[in-house]
C-alpha positions in Angstrom: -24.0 97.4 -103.6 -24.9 97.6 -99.7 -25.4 99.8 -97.4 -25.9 99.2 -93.4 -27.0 101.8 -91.2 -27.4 101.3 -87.4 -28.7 103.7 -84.8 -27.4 103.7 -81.1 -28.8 100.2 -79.2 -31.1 102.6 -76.3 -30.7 102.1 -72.9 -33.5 100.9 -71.1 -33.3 103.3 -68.2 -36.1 105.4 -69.5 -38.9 106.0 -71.9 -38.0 106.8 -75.8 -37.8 110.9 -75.8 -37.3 113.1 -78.7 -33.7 112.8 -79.2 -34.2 108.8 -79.9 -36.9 110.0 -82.0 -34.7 111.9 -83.9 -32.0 109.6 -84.1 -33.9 106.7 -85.4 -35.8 109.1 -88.1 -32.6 109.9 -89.4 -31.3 106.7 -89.7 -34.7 105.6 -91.3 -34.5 108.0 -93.6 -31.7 107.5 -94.6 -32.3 103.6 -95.3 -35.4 104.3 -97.0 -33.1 106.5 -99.5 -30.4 103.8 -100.4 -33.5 101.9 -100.8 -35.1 103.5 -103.6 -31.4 103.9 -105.5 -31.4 99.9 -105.3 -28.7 99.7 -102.5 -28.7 96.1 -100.7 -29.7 97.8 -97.2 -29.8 96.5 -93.1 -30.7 98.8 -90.9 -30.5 98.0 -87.8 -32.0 99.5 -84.0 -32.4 97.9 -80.9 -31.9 98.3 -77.2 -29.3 98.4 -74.5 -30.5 96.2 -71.3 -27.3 95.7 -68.9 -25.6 97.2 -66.6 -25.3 98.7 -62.6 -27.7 101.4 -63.8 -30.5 99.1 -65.0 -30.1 96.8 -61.8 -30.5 99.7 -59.5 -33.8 101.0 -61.6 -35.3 97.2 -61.3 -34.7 97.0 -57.5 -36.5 100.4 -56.9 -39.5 99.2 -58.5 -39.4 95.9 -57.1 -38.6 93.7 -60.4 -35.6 91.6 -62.0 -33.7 93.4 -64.3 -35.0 91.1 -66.9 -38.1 91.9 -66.5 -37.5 95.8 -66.0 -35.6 95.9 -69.4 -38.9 93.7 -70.8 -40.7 96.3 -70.2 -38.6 99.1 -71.2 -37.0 97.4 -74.8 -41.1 96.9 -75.7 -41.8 100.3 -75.2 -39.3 101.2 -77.6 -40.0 98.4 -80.0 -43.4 99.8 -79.9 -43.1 102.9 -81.0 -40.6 102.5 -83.6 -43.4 100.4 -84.8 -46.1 102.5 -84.4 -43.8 105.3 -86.1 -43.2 102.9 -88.9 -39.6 102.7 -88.9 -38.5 100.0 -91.3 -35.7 98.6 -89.5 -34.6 94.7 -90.5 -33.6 94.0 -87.2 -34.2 94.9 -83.5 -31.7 93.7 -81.4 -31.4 93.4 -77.7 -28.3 92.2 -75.3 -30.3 89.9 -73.6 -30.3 88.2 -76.4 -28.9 84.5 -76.6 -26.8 85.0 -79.9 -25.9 88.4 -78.6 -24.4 87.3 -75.8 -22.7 84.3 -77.2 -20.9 86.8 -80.0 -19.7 88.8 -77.1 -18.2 86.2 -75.3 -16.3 85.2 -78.3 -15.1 88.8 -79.2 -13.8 89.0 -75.0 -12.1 85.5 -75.9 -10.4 86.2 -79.2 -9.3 89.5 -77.3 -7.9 87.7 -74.2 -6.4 85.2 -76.1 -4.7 87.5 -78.2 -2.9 89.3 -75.1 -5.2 92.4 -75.6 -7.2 92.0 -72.7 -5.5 91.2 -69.1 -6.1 91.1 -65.5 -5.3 93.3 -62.6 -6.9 96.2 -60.3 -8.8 99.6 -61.0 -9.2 102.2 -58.5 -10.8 105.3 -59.9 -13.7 107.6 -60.2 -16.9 105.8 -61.2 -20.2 107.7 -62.5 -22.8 105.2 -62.0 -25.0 107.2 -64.5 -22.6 107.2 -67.1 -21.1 103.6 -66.2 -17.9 104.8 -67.3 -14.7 105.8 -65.1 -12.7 108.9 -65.4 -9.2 110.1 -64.7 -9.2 113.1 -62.0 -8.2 115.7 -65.0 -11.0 115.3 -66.9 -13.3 115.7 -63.2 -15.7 118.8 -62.9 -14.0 120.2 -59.5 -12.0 117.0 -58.8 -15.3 115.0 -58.1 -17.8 115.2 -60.7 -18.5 113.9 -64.1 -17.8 115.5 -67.2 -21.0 114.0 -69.2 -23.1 114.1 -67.1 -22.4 116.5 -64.1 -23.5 113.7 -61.4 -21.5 112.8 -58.4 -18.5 110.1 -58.8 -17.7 107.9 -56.2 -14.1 106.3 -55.8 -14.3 102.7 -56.5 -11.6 100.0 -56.1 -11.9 96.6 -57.6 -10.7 94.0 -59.5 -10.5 94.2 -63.5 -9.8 93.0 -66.7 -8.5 96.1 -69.0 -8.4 96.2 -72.8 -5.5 97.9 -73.9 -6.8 100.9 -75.3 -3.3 102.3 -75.5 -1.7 99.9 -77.8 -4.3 101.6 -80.8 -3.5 104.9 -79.9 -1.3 105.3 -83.5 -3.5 102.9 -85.3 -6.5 105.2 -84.3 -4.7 108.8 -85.1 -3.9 106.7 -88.4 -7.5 106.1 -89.5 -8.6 109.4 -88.2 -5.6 110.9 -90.8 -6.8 108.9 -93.3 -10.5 108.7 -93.7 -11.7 112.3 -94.1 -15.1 111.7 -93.3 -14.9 108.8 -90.6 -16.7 111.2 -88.3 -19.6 113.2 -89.5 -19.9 116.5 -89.3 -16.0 116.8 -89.9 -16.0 119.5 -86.9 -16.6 116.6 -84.4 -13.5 114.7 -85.1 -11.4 117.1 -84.5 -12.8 116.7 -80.8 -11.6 113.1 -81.0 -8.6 113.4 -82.7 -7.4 115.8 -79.9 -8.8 113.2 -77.1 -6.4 110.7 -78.1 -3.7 112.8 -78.5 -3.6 113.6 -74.9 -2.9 110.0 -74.7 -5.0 106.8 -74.3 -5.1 104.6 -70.7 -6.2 101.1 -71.0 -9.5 100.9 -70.8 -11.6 98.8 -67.6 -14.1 96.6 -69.4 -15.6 94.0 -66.5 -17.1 94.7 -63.1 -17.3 92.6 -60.0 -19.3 95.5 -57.8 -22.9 94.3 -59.8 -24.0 91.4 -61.3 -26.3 92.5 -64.3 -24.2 91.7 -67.3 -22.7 89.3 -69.7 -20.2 86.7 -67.9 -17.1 86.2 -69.1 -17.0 83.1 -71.8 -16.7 79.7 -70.0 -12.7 79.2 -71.3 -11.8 81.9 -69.0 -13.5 80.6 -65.5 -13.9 83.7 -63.6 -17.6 83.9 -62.7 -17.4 87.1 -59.9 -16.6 89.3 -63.1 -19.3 91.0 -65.6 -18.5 92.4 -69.0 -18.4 96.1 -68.8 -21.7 97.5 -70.5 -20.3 99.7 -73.1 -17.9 96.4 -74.6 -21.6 94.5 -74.6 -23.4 97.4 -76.3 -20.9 98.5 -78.7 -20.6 94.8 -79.9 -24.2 94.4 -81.2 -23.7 96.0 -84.3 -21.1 92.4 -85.3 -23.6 90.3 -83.2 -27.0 91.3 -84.9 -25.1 89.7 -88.2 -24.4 87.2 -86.2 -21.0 87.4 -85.2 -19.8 84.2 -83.2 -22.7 82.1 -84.3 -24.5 82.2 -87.7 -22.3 84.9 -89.8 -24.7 84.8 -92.5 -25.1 88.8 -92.8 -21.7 89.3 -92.0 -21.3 90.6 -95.7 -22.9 93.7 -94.9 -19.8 94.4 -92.2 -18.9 96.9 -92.5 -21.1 99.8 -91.1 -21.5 102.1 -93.3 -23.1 105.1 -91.0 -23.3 104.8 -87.0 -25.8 107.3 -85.9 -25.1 108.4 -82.7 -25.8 111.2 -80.2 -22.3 113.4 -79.4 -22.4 112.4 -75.9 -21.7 108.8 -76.9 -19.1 109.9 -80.0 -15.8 108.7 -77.9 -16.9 105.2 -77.3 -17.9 104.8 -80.7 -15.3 106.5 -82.7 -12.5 105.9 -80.1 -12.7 102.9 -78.7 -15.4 101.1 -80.9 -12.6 101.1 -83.8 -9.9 99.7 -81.6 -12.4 97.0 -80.5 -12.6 96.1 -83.9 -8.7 95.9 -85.0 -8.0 93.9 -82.0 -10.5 91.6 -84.0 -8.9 92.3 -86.5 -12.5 93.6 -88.6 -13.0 96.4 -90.7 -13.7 99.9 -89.1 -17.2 101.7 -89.7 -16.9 104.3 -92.7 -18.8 106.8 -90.7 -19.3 107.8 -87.2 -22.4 110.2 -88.0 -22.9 112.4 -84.8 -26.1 114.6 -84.2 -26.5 117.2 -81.5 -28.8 117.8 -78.3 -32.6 119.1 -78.5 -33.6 122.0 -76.4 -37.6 122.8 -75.7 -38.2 126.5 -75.9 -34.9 127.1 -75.3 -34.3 125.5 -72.2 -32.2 121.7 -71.4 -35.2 119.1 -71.4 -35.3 117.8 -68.4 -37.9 115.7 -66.0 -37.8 118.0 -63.5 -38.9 120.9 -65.5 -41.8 118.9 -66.9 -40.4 119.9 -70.7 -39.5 116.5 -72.2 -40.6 116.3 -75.4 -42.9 113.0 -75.8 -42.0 112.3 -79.2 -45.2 110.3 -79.2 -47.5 113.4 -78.5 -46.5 115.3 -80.8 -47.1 112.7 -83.8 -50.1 112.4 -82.2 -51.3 115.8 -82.1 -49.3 117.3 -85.5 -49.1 114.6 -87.7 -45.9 111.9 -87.8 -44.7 112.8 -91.3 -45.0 116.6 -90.5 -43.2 115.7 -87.4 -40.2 113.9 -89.2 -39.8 116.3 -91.7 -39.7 119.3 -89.2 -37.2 117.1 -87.3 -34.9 116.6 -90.4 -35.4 120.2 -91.5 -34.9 122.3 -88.5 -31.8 122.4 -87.1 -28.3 121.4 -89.4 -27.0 117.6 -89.1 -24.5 118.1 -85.7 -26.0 121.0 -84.2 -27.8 121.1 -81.4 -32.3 122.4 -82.1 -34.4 123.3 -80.1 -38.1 122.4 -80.1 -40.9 124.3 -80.1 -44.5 124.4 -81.3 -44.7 128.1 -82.9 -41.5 126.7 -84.8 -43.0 123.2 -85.8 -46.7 125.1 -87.0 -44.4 127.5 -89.3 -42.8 124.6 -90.7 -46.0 123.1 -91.5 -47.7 125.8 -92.7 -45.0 127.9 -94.7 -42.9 124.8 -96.0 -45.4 121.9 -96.6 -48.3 123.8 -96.6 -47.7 127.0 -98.9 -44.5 126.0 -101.0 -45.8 122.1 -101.3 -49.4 121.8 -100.6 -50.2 125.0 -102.3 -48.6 124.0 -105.8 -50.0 120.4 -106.0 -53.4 122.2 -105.4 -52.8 125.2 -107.7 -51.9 122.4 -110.9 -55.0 120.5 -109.8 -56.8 123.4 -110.5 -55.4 124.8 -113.4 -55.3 121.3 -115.2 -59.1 120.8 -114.2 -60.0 124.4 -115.6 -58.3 123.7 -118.5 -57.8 120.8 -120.0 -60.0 118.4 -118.1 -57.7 116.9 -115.6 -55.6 115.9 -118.9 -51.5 116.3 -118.8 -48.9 116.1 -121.5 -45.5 116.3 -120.9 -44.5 116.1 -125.0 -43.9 119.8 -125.1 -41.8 120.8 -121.4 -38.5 120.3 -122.6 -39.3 122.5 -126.2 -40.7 125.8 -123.7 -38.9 125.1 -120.4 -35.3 123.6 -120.8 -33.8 126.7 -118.3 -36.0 125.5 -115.5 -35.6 121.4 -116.4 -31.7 122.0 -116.5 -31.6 124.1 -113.4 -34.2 121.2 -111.4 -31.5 119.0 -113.1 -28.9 120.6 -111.1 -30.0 120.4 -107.6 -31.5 117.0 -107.9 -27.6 115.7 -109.2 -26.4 117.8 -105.9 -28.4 115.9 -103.2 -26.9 112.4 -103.3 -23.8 114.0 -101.9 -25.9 115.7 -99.3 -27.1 112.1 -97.9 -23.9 110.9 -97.9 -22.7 113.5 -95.5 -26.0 113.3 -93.8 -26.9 116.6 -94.4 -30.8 116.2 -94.2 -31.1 120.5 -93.5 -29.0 121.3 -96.4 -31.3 118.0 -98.6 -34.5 119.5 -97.3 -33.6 123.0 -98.3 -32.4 122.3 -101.7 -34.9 120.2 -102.6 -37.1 123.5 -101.4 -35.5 125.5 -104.3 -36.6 123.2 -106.4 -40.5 124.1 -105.7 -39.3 127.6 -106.3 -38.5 127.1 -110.0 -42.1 126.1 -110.2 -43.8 128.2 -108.3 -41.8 131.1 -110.3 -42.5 129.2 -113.6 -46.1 130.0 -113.3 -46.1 133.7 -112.3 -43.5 134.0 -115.1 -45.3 132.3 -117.6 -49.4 132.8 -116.6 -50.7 129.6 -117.9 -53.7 131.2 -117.8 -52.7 134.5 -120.0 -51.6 132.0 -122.7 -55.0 130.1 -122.3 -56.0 134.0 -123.3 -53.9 134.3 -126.0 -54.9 130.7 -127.7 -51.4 129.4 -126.3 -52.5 126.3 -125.3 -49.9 124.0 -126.1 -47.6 126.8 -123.9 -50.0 126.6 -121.2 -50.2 122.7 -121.1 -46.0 123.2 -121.4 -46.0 125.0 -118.1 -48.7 122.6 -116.3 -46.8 119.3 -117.1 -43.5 121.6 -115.9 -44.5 121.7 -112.7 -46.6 118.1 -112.5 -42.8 117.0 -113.4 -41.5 119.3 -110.6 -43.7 117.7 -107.6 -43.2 114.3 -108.8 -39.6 114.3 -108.9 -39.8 116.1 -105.7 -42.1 113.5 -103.8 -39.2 110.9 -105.0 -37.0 112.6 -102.9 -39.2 113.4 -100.3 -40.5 110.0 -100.5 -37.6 109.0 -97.7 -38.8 111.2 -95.5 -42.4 111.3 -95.8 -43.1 108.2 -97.1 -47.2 108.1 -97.3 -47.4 112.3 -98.1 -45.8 111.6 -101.0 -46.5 108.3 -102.0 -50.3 110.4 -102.2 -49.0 113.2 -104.2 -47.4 110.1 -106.5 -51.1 108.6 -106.9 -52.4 112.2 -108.2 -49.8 112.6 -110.3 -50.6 108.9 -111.7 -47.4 107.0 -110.9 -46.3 104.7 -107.5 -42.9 105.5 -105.7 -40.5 102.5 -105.9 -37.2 101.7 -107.3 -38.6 102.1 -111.1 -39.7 105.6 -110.3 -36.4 106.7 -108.8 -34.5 105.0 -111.6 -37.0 106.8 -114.5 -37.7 110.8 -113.0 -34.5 110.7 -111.5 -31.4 108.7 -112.8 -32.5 109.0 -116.4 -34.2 112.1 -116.3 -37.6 111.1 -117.7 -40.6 112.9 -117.9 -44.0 111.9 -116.7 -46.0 110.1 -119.3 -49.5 111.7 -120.1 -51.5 110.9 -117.2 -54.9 111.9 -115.6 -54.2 114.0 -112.2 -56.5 113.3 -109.8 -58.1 115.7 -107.2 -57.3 115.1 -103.5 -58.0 117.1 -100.7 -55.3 119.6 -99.3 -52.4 117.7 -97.6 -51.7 120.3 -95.1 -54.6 121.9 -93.7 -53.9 125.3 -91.6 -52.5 125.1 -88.5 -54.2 128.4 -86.6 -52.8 127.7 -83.0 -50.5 125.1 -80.7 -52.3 121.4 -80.8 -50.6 120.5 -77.4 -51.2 122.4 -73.9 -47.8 123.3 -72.9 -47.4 122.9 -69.2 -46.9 126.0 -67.5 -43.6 126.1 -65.2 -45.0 128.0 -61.8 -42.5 130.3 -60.3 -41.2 128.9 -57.0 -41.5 130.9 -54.4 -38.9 132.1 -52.6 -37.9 130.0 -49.5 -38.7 131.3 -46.4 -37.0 130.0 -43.1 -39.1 127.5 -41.0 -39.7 128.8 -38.0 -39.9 126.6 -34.9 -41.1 126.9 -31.1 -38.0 127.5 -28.2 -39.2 124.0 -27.3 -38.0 122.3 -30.4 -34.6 123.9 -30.3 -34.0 122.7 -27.1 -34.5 119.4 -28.3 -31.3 119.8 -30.0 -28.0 119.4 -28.0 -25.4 121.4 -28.8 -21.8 120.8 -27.0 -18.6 121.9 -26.8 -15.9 119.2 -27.8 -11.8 119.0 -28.4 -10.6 117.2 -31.3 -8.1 114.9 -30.4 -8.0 112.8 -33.1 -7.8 113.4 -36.9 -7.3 111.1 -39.7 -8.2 111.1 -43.5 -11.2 108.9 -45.0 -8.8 107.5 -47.6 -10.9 107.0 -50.7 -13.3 110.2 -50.2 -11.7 113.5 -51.3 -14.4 115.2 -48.3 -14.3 113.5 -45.4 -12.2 113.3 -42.4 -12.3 110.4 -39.4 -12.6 112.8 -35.7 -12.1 111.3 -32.5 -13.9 114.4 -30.4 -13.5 114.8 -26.5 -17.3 115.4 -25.1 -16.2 114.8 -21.5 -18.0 111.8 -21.6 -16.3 108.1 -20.9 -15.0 107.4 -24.1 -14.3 110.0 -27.2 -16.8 110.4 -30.0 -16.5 109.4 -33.6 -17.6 111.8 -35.9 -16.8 112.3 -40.0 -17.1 115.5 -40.9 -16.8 116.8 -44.5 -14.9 119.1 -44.3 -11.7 117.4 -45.8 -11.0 120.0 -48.7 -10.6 122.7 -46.0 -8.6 121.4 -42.9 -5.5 119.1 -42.8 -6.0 116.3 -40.0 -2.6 117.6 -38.4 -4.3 121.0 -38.0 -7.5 120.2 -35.9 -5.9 118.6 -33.0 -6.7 120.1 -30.1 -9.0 122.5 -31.4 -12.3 123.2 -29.8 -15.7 122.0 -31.6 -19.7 122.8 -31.5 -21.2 119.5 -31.6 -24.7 118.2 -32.3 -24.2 115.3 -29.9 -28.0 114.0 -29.8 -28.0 112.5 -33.4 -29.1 109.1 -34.3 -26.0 107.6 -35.8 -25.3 107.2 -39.5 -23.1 105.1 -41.4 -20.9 107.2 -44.0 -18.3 105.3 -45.8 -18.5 102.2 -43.4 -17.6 104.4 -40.5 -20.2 105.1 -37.8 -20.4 108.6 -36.9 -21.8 110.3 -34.0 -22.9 113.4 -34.0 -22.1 116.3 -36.4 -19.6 119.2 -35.8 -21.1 122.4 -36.8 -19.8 125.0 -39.6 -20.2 128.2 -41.5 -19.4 128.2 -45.5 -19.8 131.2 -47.8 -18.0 131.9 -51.2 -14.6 132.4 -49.2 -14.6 128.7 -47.7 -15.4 126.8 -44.8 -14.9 127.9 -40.6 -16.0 125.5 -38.4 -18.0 127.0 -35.3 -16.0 127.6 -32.0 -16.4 128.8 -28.3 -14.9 132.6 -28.1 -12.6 131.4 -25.0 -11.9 128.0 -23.9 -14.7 126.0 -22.5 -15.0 122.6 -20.5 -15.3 119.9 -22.6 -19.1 119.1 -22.7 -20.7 122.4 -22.0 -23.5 123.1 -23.8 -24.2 125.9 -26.0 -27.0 128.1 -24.9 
């Protein structure tokens, strides 16, 4: 039996945040749980490194994009570390095998006829690195994942065609209920390729940053596009194309991914792979966004959550369970310290912390630190049988990544003991001479937090492996197989004292920073002097043509009354047809140093009034002499 479990390879554009954080946790988690139920894992994390995005970041801070992404991949390398995370593999695309298993998966696509050559003209989102149609455009220019800017770019391509898997897909969609996790999301898919799939751009000639194509082919100008690269790691890290000695664990049996990035990996991810003619993932499992207080993260606002920090300053194993509790898999949380401190203190502090200290105690006061389990099962089979219940209920839930719903009903099960002793009073019977009732309800709940730090053990792996040591046993594969899978009992043991797990949290750790109001904007004034330094004109348009691959801009010839007309672009494209402005008199700044927009020169810049009903451009009440100027 295997199991291989991948997070999202991160791009080296920034610093690891909270949502890789979370990400990664969950996919550790869940490795560490296949783990201890003997499953033949990989798990697999890495980082992202090509792309125009990546080459742009390098040149502003005067390196090579090799040695940008260096510097980037190590940061998340180190943390993972740092946070423990027991991946078997960290992968990057600068790496040799890597790169030589994508060049083979482009070659076994081109040969096949599913890759081909020709020209893409279309709106590009350098942030994104992806290209979209006009329809799915916020207002006709920007981009739908991101919001940013898109620019129209023309060049030479080779496309995959997407469009020849469009059936295929809606087929394994139909027929593999959970290929994407939470079920909500693929409906958001399924209806995405329904509209109807275009083939897809996959190499770039505008940047150089990126794999080439493989040698067979001979086209050197063109780069593979980054999401083919990236998506391709999780064949290559098994060493696709070269040594295919963990290919056996192909294939994937949960992506963990973000829901910005579901598309590429449940749409054209699987179509990737039948052109290969691979097996498909069994589960896309998409996570939502994290908010902080309420509010987007953002640089900007100075609220990113430096998943570092708050290990730091709370604890990493309080920080991964709060992570995994919080918020239900596929929904978006939001982060906040009050919410993190009440986890802490309520949850692992009261309900978990509390009990292990409260059977320390009683065992100590009463029967020297001694506990049997001989006589649970004769006084409490009700509260064994209903344990019994939710622990046979929770495999399902980490199948379906539900950590929330795992967490929570693993939670019910410190109820039952908790309960069990204000029901029973231990220390009533100890009053009545019951002692072999009392010891009964002691060893109950010893038997409760051990079966519950087994479970727990995936996410916090050292609380519990402590809890495990007072309770005299180790976490491993023989403990999951005895407490849980045959329903054993502890073995008379000596509990040991430790000292509380989850000390009180009275107040926030971290200093939040405080967001200042801006104030409000006041106009800058300046001197008569310095407006006179500006030279305004009057000018007639006699010339007016479209700046073909901006949706803004228009190309003006304007009359100044000077020897030759002036060339000016103007953006005001979306409001005036060229065929209208001829002839029509102009307000120009005509003492501006020349700029360069969309490789024409302009000079000087027509003047304009916009307000929520559009766009009027500035005019002379009655006709004036071409280059008068305005007073």
């Amino acid at each position: 039996m295997k199991r291989y479990i991948t997070t999202p390879i991160y791009y080296v554009n920034d610093v690891p945040h909270i949502g890789h954080a979370y990400t990664t946790i969950i996919a550790d988690s869940a490795a560490r749980y296949f783990r201890l139920k003997g499953y033949d894992t990989f798990f697999l994390t890495g980082t992202d490194e090509h792309g125009q995005k990546i080459e742009e970041a390098a040149k502003k801070r005067g390196k090579s994009p090799k040695e940008y992404a260096d510097e980037i991949s190590a940061k998340f390398r180190s943390l993972w570390d740092e946070f423990e995370i027991s991946y078997d593999k960290f992968i990057r695309t600068t790496d040799p095998e890597h790169i030589k298993g994508v060049q083979k998966a482009f070659e076994i696509m081109y040969n096949k006829g599913d890759i081909y050559k020709g020209t893409y003209e279309g709106h590009y989102c350098i942030s994104c690195e992806s290209f979209f149609p006009e329809s799915q455009l916020i207002d006709n220019e920007f981009c739908p994942d991101c919001g940013k800017e898109t620019s129209i770019v023309k060049e030479e391509s080779y496309f995959f065609k997407l469009s020849k898997y469009q059936e295929r897909l809606l087929e394994l969609y139909r027929n593999e209920e959970k290929f994407v996790l939470p079920k909500s999301k693929k409906n958001e898919v399924i209806r995405f390729v329904e509209s109807g799939l275009q083939d897809l751009s996959i190499t770039r000639t505008s940047f150089s940053w990126g794999i080439p194509l493989p040698p067979s082919i001979n086209d050197p100008k063109h780069v593979m596009y980054v999401w083919l690269d990236a998506l391709l790691n999780y064949i290559t890290a098994l060493g696709y194309g070269t040594d295919e000695s963990l290919m056996h664990y192909w294939p994937a049996d949960y992506h963990l991914v973000g829901k910005d990035i579901l598309r590429f990996h449940a749409v054209y991810w699987p179509a990737f792979l039948m052109s290969l003619e691979l097996d498909t993932p069994k589960h896309i499992a998409t996570h939502g966004w994290w908010t902080r207080n309420g509010e987007k993260m953002s640089k900007s606002k100075g609220n990113v959550v430096d998943p570092k920090a708050v290990a730091d300053a709370y604890g990493l194993e309080n920080f991964r369970y709060f992570l995994l509790r919080e918020v239900p898999f596929g929904q978006d949380g939001d982060f906040s310290q009050k919410a993190l401190i009440d986890r802490i203190n309520n949850d692992l502090g009261n309900d978990l912390g509390n009990l292990l200290n409260r059977i320390i105690g009683m065992s100590g006061k009463y029967f020297d630190f001694e506990i049997d389990s001989k006589d649970v099962a004769k006084y409490h089979q009700n509260e064994l049988d209903a344990m019994q219940q939710i622990l046979d209920s929770l495999d399902g839930l980490v199948e379906d990544m539900k950590w929330n719903r795992y967490l929570e009903e693993l939670w019910k099960i410190l109820t039952i003991a908790n309960k069990a002793i204000d029901t029973y009073t231990p220390w009533t019977k100890m009053k009545e001479g019951k002692e072999d009732e009392a010891m009964a309800l002691v060893a109950l709940v010893a038997n409760i937090l051990a079966k519950v730090a087994v479970m727990l053990h995936p996410v916090m792996p050292k609380t519990t492996q402590t809890i495990a040591q007072a309770l005299g046993f180790t976490i491993d594969r023989n403990a999951m197989q005895r407490l849980i899978e045959q329903k054993e009992l502890l073995e008379a043991f000596t509990i040991q004292k430790i000292p509380p797990l989850f000390p009180k949290i009275e107040e926030p750790l971290m200093v939040e920073k405080k967001q200042e109001k801006k104030e409000e904007k006041k106009e800058d004034l300046i001197s008569i002097d310095d407006f006179f330094k500006t030279s305004i004109k009057v000018g007639t348009i006699i010339e007016a043509q479209e700046v073909k691959k901006s949706k803004k801009l228009l190309l003006l010839q304007v009359d100044l009354g000077e020897e030759k007309p002036r060339q000016i672009v103007a953006g005001i494209k979306e409001f005036y047809a060229p065929e209208d402005l001829i002839g029509k008199q102009v307000c120009v700044v005509a003492n501006l140093k020349p700029a360069k927009l969309m490789g024409y020169v302009s000079e000087g810049m027509i003047l304009a009034a916009k307000d929520e009903d559009g766009l009027s451009l500035v005019t002379p009440e009655a006709k004036k002499v071409n280059g008068t100027p305005v007073r």
